[in-house]
C-alpha positions as CSV (number, residue, x, y, z in Angstrom):
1,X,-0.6,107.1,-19.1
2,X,-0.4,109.2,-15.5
3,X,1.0,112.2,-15.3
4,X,3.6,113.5,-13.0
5,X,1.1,115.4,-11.0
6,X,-1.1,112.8,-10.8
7,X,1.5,110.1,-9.4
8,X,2.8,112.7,-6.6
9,X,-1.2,113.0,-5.5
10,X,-1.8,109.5,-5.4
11,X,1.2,109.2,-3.2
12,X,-0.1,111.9,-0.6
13,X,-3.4,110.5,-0.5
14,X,-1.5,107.3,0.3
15,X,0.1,108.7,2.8
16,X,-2.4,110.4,4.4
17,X,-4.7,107.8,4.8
18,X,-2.1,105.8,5.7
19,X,-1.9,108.3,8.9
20,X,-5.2,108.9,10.0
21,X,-5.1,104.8,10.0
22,X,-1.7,105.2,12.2
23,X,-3.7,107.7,14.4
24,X,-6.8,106.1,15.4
25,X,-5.1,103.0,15.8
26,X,-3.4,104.3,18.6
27,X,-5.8,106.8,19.8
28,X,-8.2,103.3,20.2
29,X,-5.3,101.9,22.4
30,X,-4.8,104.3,24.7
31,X,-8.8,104.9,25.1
32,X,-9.2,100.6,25.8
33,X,-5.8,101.5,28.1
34,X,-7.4,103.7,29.8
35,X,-10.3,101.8,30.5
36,X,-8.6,98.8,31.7
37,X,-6.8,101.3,34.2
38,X,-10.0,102.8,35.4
39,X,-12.2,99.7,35.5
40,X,-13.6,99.9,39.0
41,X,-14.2,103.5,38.2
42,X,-16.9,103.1,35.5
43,X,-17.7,99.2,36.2
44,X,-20.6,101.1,38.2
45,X,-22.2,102.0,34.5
46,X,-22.3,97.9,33.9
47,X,-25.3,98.0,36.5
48,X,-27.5,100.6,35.4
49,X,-30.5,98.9,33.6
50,X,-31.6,100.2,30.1
């Protein structure tokens, strides 16, 4: 049987993993969004040979 204690910090861990998800979901958008604005700008990286 849980505890009190124990069910309100499995709710904040919930929670804030649930964020962090939330966060770099839409950090990864705006970084591809950005890209996709400033193609031509760094399509000059595509030609450099490794």
């Amino acid at each position: 049987m849980k505890r009190a204690g124990q069910q309100g910090w499995s709710t904040t861990e919930y929670l804030a993993i649930l964020t962090g998800l939330v966060v770099l979901w839409r950090s990864s958008q705006l970084v591809l969004e950005h890209l996709a604005e400033h193609h031509d700008e760094f399509s000059w990286a595509l030609m450099i040979p490794f």
